[in-house]
C-alpha positions as CSV (number, residue, x, y, z in Angstrom):
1,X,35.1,-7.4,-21.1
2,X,32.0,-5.7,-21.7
3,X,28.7,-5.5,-19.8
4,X,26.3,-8.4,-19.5
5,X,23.6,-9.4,-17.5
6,X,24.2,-13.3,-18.1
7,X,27.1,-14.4,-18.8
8,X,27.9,-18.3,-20.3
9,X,31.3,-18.4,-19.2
10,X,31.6,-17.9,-15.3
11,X,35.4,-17.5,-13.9
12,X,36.3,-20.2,-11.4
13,X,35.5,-18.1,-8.7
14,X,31.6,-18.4,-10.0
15,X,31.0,-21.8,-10.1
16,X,29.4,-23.7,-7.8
17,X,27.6,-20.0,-7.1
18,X,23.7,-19.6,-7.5
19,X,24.8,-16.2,-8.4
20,X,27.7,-13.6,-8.6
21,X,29.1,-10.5,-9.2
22,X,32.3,-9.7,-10.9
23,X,33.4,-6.5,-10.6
24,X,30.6,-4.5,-11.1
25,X,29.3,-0.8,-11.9
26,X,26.7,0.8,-12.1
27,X,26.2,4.6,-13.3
28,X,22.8,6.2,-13.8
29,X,22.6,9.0,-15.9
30,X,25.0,10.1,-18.6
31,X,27.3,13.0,-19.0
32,X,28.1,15.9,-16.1
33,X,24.9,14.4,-14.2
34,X,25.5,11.1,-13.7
35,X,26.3,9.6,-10.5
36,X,28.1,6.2,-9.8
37,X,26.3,4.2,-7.9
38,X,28.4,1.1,-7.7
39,X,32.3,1.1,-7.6
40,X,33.6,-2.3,-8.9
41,X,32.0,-4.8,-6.7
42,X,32.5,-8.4,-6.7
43,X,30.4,-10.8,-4.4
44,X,29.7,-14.8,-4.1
45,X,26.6,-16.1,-2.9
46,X,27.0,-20.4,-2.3
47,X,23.8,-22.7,-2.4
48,X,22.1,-22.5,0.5
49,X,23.9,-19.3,2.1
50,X,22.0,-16.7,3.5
51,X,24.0,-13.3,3.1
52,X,22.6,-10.0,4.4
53,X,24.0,-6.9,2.7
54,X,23.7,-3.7,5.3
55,X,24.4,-0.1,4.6
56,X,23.4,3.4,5.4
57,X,20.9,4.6,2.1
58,X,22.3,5.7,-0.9
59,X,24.7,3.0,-0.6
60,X,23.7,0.6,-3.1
61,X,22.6,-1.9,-1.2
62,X,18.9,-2.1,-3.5
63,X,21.4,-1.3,-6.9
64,X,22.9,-5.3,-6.1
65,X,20.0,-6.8,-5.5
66,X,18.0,-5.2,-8.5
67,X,21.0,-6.7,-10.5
68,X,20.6,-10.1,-8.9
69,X,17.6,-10.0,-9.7
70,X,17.8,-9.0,-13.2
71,X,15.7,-6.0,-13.0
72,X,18.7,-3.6,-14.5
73,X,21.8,-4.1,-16.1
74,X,25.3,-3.7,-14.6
75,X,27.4,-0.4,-16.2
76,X,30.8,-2.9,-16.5
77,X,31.5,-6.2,-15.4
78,X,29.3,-8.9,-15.3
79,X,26.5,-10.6,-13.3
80,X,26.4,-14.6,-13.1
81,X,23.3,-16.5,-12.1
82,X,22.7,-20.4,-11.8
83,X,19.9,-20.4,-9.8
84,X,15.9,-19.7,-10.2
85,X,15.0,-16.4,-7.9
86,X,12.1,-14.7,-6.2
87,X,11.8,-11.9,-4.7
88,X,10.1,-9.8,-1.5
89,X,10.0,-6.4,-1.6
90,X,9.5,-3.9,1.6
91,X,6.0,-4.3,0.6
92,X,3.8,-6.9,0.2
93,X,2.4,-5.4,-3.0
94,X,-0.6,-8.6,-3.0
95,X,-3.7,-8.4,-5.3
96,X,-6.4,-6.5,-3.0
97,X,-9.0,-8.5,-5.1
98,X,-7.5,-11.7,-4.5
99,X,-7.8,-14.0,-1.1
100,X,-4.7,-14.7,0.7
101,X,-4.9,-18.5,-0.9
102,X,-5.9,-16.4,-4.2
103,X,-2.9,-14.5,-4.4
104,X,-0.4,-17.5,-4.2
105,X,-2.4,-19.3,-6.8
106,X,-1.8,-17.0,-9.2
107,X,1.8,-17.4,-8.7
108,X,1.4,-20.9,-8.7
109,X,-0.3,-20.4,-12.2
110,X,2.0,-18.5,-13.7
111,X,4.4,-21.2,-12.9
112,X,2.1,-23.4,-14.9
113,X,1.0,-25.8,-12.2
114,X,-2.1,-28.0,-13.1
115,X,-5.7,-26.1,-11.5
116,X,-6.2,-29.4,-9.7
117,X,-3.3,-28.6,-7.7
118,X,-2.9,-25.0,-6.6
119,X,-5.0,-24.5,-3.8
120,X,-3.9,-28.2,-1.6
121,X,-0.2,-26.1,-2.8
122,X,-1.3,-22.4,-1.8
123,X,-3.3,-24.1,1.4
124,X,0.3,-26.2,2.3
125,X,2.1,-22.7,1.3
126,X,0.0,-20.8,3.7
127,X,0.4,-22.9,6.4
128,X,4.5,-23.6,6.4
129,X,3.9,-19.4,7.3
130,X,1.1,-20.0,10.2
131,X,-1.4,-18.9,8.1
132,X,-4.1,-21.8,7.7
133,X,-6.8,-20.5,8.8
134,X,-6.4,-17.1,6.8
135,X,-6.6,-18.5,3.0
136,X,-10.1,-17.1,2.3
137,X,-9.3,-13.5,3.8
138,X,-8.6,-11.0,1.5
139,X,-5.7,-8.2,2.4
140,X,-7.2,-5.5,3.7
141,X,-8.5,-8.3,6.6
142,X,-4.8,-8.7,7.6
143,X,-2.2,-7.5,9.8
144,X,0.7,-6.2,8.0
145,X,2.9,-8.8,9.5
146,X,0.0,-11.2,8.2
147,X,0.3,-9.8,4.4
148,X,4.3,-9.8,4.5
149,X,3.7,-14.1,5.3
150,X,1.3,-14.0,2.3
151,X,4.2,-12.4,0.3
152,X,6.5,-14.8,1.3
153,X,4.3,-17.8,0.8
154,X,4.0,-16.2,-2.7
155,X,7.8,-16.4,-3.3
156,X,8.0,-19.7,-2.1
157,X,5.7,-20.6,-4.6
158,X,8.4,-20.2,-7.1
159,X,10.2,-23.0,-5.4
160,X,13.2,-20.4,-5.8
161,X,16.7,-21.4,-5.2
162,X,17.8,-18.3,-4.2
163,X,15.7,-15.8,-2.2
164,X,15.6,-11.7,-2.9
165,X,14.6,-9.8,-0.2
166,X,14.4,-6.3,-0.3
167,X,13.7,-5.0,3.3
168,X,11.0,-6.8,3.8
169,X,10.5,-6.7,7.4
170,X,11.7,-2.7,7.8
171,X,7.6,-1.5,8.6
172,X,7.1,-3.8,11.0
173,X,7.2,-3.6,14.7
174,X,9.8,-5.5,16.8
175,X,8.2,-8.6,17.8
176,X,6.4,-9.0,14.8
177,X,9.7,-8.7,12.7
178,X,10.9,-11.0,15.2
179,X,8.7,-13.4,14.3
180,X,9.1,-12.9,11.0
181,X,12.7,-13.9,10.7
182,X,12.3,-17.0,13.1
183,X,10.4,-17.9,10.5
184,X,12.0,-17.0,7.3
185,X,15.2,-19.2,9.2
186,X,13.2,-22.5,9.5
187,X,11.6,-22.3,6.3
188,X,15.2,-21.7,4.9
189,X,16.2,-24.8,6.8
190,X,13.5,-27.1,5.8
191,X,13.6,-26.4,2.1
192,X,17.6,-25.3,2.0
193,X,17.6,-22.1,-0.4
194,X,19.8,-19.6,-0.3
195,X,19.0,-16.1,0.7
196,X,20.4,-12.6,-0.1
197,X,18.6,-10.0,2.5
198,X,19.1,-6.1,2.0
199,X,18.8,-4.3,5.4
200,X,19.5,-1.0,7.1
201,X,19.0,-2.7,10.3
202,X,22.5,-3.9,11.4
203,X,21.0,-6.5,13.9
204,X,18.8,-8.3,11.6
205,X,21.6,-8.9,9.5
206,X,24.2,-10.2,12.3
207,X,21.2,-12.6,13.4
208,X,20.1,-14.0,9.8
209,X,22.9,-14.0,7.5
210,X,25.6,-16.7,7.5
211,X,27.9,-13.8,6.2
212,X,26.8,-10.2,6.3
213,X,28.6,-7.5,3.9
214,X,29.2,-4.3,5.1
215,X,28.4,-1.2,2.2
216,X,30.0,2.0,2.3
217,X,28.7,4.7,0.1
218,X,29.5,7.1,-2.6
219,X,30.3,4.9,-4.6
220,X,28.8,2.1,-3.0
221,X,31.5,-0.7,-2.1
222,X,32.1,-3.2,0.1
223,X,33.5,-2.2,3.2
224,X,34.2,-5.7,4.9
225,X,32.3,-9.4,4.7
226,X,32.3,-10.6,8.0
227,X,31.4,-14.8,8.5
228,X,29.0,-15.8,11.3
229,X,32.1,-17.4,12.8
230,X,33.7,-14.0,13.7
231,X,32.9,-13.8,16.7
232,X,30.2,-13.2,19.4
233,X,27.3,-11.4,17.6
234,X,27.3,-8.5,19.8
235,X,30.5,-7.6,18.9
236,X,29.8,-7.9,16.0
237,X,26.8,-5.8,15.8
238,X,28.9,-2.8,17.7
239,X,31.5,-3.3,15.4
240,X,29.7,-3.0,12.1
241,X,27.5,-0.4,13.6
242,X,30.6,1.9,14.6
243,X,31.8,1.0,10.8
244,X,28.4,2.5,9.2
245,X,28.7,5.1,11.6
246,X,32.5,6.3,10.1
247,X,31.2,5.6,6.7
248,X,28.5,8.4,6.9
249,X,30.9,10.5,9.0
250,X,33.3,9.9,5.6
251,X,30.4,11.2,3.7
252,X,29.7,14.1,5.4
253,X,33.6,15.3,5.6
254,X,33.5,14.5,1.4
255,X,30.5,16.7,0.8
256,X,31.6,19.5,2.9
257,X,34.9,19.6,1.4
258,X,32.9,19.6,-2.0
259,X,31.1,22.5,-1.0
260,X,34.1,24.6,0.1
261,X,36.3,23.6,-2.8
């Protein structure tokens, strides 16, 4: 079947997905350079599921959710969406010219929502991330863990069913990243979306996602999806950590026999 980045006809084990992956590729380059970055991969995401995806670099971890997100095209197989999508990178890339409450207007703009209505929006927006009394302060007069809540608000203008996130909490310190994620899970409760996080940080993804898949690398694959039910999360956490840890051990043995060949 060839390539496609939407396809009309799901297989059975799509629907009733906001979006999925059916065993996908992805090569970059042509010819004696080109490297695989995906072996065939094949992933479910349900409405309202939060699934973390964490992997050493190089992994393809950011390859999937560039896919999911339509920003590239899969080599073979295809990629299914049913859902609308936003996503949060690593940074929080906002409009340095723009307020806070500024900067989620425009999103709420270019979703075509009447002028009368996009600041009480951006105003509720900023507060749902504790941010009320920061509409009128422009970027460079906020923390970064201030700026990554702006960014967020800013996605959730989108009123997205599904949620990208792209490391977005990796810069931050601990207790700021803390905070962060106690509030990405509430928000996600209240308003029910579905999230896919990409992390290289193996505890963030044990505590957020309601299954988290493991990537091994060259070619990226999925070494194991593990449920939030399997478990205590410390194990868990040892477990997947001691998994990455025989992955890039993998990698290492691979090159150096490359090397000697």
């Amino acid at each position: 079947m060839p390539a496609t980045l939407l396809a009309t006809r799901p297989p059975l084990a799509a629907v009733g997905s906001v979006a999925s992956l059916v065993n996908v590729t992805k090569v970059f380059g042509k010819g004696p350079s080109a490297t695989t970055a995906l072996a065939p991969v094949s992933l479910d995401v349900a409405p309202g599921e939060f699934v973390t995806i964490v992997g050493a670099s190089g992994c393809g971890k950011s390859t999937i959710l560039n896919l999911l997100a339509q920003l590239d095209r899969p080599t073979t197989g295809e990629v299914f969406i049913n859902a609308s999508r936003s996503l949060m990178f690593q940074e929080a890339a906002l409009y340095p010219w723009l307020t806070a409450a500024g900067n989620i207007e425009l999103a709420l703009r270019l979703r075509k929502v009447a002028s009368k209505d996009r600041r009480p929006r951006a105003l509720e927006l900023l507060a749902q991330v504790h941010l009320s009394g920061w509409a009128d302060k422009r970027p460079h007069e906020l923390s970064g863990g201030m700026r990554q809540r702006v960014a967020l608000a800013r996605c959730l203008a989108s009123d997205p069913d599904l949620l990208l996130l792209d490391e977005p909490f990796g810069a931050l310190d601990t207790v700021t990243k803390s905070l962060l994620q106690d509030e990405l899970v509430a928000l996600r409760q209240r308003r029910g979306f579905g999230a896919v996080l990409v992390t290289h940080d193996v505890s963030e993804a044990v505590r957020l996602g309601d299954r988290v898949v493991v990537m091994g690398g060259h070619p990226g694959h999925i070494v194991e999806i593990r449920s939030r039910h399997d478990g205590d999360p410390a194990d868990a956490v040892r477990v997947i950590t001691e998994q990455l840890r025989n992955e890039v051990r993998r990698r290492e043995t691979d090159q150096r026999d490359r090397l000697t060949a």
